[in-house]
Structure formats: structure tokens, C-alpha cells
N, C-alpha and C positions, 0 to 999 in steps of 0.2 A: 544728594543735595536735600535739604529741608526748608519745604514749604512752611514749617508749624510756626515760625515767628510771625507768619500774617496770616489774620483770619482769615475764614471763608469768603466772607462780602471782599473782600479783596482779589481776592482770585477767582477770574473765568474758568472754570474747569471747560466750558464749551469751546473756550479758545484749546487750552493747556491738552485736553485730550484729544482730540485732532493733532496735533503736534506729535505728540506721543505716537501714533500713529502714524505719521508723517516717517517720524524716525526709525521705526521697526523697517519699514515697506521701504526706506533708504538705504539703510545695514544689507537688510537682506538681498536687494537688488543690486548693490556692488559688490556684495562677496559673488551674487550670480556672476556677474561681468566678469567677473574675474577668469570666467574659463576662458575669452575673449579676448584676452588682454597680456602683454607678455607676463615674465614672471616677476618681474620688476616692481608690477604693479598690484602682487596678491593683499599686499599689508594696506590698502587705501579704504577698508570699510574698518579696519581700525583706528586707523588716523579719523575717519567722518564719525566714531561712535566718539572721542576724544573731542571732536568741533561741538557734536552736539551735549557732550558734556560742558564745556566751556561756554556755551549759550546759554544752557538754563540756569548757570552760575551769574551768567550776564542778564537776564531777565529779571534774579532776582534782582541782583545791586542796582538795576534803572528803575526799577517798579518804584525804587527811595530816592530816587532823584528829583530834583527841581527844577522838570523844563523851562521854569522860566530865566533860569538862569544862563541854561542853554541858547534858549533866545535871544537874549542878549548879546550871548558872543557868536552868533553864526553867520555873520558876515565876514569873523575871522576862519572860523571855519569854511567857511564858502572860498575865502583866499587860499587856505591852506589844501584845501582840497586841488583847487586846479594848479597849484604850485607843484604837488606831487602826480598829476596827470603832465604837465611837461616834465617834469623828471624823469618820467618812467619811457618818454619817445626818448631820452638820451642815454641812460642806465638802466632800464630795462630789459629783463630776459627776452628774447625771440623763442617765439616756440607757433608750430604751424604759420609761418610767413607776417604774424603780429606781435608788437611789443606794448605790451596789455599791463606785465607781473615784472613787479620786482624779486629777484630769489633772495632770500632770507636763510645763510649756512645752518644749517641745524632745525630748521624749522619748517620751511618751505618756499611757496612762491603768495606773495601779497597783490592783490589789485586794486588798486586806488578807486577805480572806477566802480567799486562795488558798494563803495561809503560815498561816494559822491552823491549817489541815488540820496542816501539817507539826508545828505545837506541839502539836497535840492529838493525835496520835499520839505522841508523845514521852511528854508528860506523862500520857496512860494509860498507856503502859508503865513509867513510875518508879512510876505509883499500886500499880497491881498489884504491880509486882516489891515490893514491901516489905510486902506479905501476902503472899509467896510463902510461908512456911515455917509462915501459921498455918492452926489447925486449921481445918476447915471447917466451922460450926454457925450455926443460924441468925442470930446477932448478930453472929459477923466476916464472913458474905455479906452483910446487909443494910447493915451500915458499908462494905463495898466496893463495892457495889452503888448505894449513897445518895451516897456522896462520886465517883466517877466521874460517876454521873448531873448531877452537879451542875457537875462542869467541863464537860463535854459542854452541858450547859444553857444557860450563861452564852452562850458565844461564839454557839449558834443565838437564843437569842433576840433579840438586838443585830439579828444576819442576817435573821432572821421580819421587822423593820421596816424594812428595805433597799428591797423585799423579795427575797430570793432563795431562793425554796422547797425548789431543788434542789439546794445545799448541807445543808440541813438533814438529806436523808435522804444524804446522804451523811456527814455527822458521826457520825449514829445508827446507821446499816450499821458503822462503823469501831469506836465502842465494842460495839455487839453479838458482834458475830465475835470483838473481843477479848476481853469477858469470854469466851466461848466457849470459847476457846483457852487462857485463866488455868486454867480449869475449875471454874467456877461451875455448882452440880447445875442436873439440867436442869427441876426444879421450878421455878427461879427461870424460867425463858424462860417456862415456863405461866403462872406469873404474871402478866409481863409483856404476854407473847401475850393473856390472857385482861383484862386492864385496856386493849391495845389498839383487842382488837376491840369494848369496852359503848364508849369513846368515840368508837368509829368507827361504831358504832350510830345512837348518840345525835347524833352532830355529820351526817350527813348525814339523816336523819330531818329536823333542823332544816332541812334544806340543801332538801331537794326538799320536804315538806310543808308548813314553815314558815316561808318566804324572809323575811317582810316581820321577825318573831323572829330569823333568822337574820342579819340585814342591822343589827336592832338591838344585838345581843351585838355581832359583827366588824365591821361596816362594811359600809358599797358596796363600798368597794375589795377587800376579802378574799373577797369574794359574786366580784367579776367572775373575780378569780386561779382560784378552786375551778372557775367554768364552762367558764372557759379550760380548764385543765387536763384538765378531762372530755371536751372535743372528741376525745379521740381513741376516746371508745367506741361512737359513733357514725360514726366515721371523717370526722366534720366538720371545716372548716375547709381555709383554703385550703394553706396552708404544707403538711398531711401531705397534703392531698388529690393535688397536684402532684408533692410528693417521691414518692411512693407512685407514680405516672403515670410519673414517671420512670424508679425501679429495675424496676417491672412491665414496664417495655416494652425493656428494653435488650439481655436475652438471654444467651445466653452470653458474648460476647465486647463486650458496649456500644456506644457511638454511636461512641467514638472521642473522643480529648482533645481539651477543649474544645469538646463539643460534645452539651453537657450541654438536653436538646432541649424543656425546659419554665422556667418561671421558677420559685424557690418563693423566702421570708425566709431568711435569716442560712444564706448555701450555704456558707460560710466557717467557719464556728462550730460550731452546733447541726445541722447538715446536710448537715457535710462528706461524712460515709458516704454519702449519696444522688447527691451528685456525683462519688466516686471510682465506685461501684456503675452511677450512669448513664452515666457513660465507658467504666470497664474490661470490665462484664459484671460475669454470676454467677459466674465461675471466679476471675478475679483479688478479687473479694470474698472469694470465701469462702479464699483463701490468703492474704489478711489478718487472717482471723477466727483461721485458725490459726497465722501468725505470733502474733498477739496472744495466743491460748489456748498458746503454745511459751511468749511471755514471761512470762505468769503461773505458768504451771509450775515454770518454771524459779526465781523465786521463793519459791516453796514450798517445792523441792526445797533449798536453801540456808536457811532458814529450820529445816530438821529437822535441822541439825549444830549449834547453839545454845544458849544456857545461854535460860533463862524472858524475860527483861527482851531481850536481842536479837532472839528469837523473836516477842516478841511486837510489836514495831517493824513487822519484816517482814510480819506477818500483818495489821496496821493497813493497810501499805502496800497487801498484796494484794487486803485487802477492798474499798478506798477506790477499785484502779485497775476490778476487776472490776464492783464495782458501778455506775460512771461507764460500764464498756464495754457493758456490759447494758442499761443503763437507753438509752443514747444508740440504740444500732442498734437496740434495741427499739422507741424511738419513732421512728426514721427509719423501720423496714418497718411501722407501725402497727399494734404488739402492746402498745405501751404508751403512758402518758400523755404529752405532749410536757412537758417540765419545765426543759429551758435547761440542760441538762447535756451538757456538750461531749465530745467523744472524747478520751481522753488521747494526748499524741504528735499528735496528728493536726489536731485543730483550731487553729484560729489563735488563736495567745493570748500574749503575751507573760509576764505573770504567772501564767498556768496552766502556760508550758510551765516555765520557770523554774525553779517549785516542783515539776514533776514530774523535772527533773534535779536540783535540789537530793535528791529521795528517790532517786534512782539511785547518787548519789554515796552517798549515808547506806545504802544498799545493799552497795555494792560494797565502803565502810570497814568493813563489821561482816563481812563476809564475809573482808577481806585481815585482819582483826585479832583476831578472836576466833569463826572454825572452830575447831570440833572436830578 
């Protein structure tokens, strides 16, 4: 692909090589998985060097786009979006006990839910930006407050029946940090903090004293998700127990590529970080973590020359990649719950990677078009 038709003042190389990198340390970390994985699955860092070709073909053609035109229409996209999130609970592939992907003969499997992210960032930031100028009192906070919550709602609830749990907190981190940033007084977060934690009281109260009540309100199936989920406070289960065995014992410098020296689930996906970790060592990790911690910065840092409605774009974006980066390496070292939340850039995904260069491109256009 050729960058030369847009000058340099146009292109972040601070963004663009980070990326580049991103991409190597993905390649190379699914062909690792691959020893892991049956035979089925040896051709999927082909297929991810193909996604990432198709992104940076996609970066360019958005970088010439006219978000405001986009604007415009993304209340139809915001419909279209959750039109195809109930589609996919009726014609959707099942695969691991969720119906997430559409399968696509010849092509693959699609997730709606990974472009929704992109419209629901968008459309909280139109929501916002159009109370940018009013006063700040209790009844124009709670109408902004109430009407966001309510876009945010829609598209996870659809997700909640899929089910995919870990979208969910990831939509919710994305509206949080943007009211944040709108500047919504911080009474309101108490609020909210304080209506999270009586249900978080209450719903696990159910959960461990009163299963057989708890199984009649949600189900079996929403019983087994919440156990799941908990395994990692005991550091049970085999997938972290393994991954864990693996980064623990690899040392400074790893086993060496491909030769990743335990089995765990999905080394491709959700546990990529444990296979690049159990290869490279603790040093080439943690010059990942800070590549990674450079590219969020570096986002940020572009985000603070901005008018309200661009800024707060960027700050969706920010929220949206950091909390996916946290939550993932959290639960590969077993600091946190294991929840199916893949690394961005890194894990193997065709519609995850997609949509994370579709926001690079929506990135790199707000930044050639409307810096300060």
C-alpha cells in the first residue's frame, strides 16, 4: 500500500509505527499458537496478515472521508447496527455455547457487535456534543445521563442474550469515561457508583447464599457464566491455570518461538499475551506493554488539540482500547476474571481487527482535519 499520495503533516507515524508493530508481534504470535491448536487452524496468521492488509487499505480511504457526513447518518447506523445484533441471536453461528458471528461461505465468520462499538462511540459523542453549551443543573445532567444510558442499553442488552459479557463492560467503560470527559459533576459517578455496588450486593448475595432463587430469577445458563467467570479468584480452572504455568516459568528471555511449553484454550484469541510472554520472556513483554502504553498516549495526546465532539471520539476510542488491554493481560497473569476479551492489534480476529483500524483511520482523519 502507498502512503505517498498524503504528506507527512498528515500522517502520525507515532500512531502508524506502533501498529506496524502491533502487527509483527500478531503474525508472529499466531503462527506460535499454532503448535497449540489443531491442524485446521495452521493457515489463521495468514488470514490475520490479509485483515491487516485490508485495514491499512481501510485507513487509508477513511483518513479522505467526511465524518461529518457520517454524522449525520449515524442514528441510521446506530438502527442498522442493533437490527443486525437481533439477527445474529436468530441466524447466527453457535460456537463455544454463544451466538456472537454470522458465518459468511467463503470468507468467514462476521460480528456485528464489533462495529457497534464504532457506532456507539460516535453516537455518544453527537449525543453529548449537542449539550455541550447547556447549563449544567440537575435536569439537563439527568436527560443526558438518561438518554445515553439508554443508547448504551439497547445494543448490550441484545449482546447480554448472545451471550457476550465482555462487550458489555466494555460498552459501559466507553460511555463512563465519556461522560467523564463531557464533564458530568462528579455526584453523578457517586450515584451511579453507589446504585452499582446495592446491585452488586444484592445479585451476588443471591449468587452464593441463594443459588437455587438465583438460578430461578437468571437461569442455569447465567448461574454457570457468573461461576465461570469467578474461577479466576481462586485461580481455578484449567485455561488460567496453564497460561499462568506458562508466563511463570518462561523468565527473562522465554522458551523461544514456538515453543510455547504447555497446552491452554483459545492461545490465538483470548491468550494470545501468554503465548507471545511464553515465547519471548518478561523483557520482550513488558516492551509490548509499553509500546502499547506509547500508543494510548499518544492518543490522548491528540485528543487535547480538539474541539468537544472530536475529543470526545478519541476518548471513547481510548477508553474502549485500554480497557480491553487491561482487562486481557489481567486475566492472562490471573489478576482478573477471565471474560473473552481479546487484546486489540494482537489477537486474531478478523472483525475485531477491522474495526480496530476502521478507529485508527477515524483517528488519524480527525487529527489531519480538524487539529488545532
Amino acid at each position: 500500500m502507498n502512503f505517498n499520495s498524503l504528506n507527512k503533516r498528515n500522517i502520525d507515524y507515532k500512531i502508524i509505527i506502533p501498529l506496524i508493530i502491533f502487527c509483527i508481534i500478531s503474525v508472529t504470535s499466531i503462527y506460535s499458537s499454532s503448535e497449540l491448536l489443531s491442524i485446521h487452524y495452521n493457515n489463521l496468521f495468514i488470514k490475520q496478515i490479509i485483515w491487516y492488509c485490508i485495514g491499512f487499505i481501510l485507513i487509508k480511504l477513511i483518513m479522505k472521508i467526511d465524518l461529518e457526513v457520517i454524522f449525520k447518518h449515524i442514528n441510521i447506523l446506530y438502527i442498522i447496527g442493533n437490527v443486525l445484533l437481533a439477527l445474529v441471536l436468530i441466524f447466527g453461528t453457535q460456537s463455544n455455547g454463544a451466538k456472537c458471528w454470522f458465518s459468511i461461505p467463503g470468507i468467514g465468520s462476521f460480528q456485528p457487535s464489533e462495529f457497534v462499538k464504532i457506532i456507539l462511540i460516535l453516537m455518544l459523542a453527537k449525543e453529548l456534543n449537542k449539550y455541550e453549551k447547556s447549563k449544567k443543573n440537575f435536569i439537563n445532567e439527568f436527560k443526558i445521563i438518561l438518554r445515553c444510558l439508554i443508547i448504551t442499553l439497547i445494543p448490550s442488552i441484545l449482546i447480554f442474550l448472545e451471550p457476550d459479557t465482555g462487550m458489555i463492560f466494555i460498552f459501559f467503560s466507553i460511555l463512563i469515561i465519556m461522560l467523564f470527559i463531557y464533564g458530568i459533576r462528579y455526584r453523578w459517578f457517586a450515584i451511579m457508583l453507589s446504585i452499582t455496588l446495592i446491585f452488586l450486593i444484592i445479585f451476588f448475595t443471591l449468587f452464593f447464599n441463594y443459588q437455587e432463587t438465583f438460578i430461578n430469577l437468571f437461569g442455569t445458563n447465567f448461574f454457570y457464566r457468573i461461576d465461570r467467570l469467578l474461577d479466576w479468584k481462586n485461580g481455578s480452572g484449567m485455561q488460567l491455570t496453564n497460561a499462568l504455568a506458562a508466563n511463570g516459568s518462561a523468565g527473562l528471555f522465554g522458551y523461544g518461538f514456538r515453543k510455547t511449553p504447555i497446552y491452554f484454550p483459545e492461545p490465538h484469541t483470548d491468550f494470545i499475551f501468554s503465548v507471545f510472554c511464553s515465547n519471548f520472556g518478561f523483557i520482550l513483554s513488558m516492551l509490548l506493554i509499553l509500546t502499547i502504553a506509547y500508543f494510548d498516549f499518544r492518543i490522548i495526546h491528540i485528543s487535547s488539540n480538539l474541539q468537544l465532539k472530536y475529543k470526545l471520539i478519541l476518548i471513547g476510542i481510548f477508553a474502549m482500547l485500554l480497557f480491553q488491554q487491561i482487562q486481557n493481560i489481567g486475566m492472562n497473569i490471573g489478576l482478573l476474571p477471565i471474560t473473552g476479551i481479546t487484546l486489540p492489534f494482537i489477537s486474531y480476529g478478523g472483525s475485531s481487527l477491522i474495526s480496530y483500524m476502521i478507529l485508527i483511520g477515524i483517528i488519524l482523519n480527525i487529527q489531519r482535519k480538524y487539529c488545532k
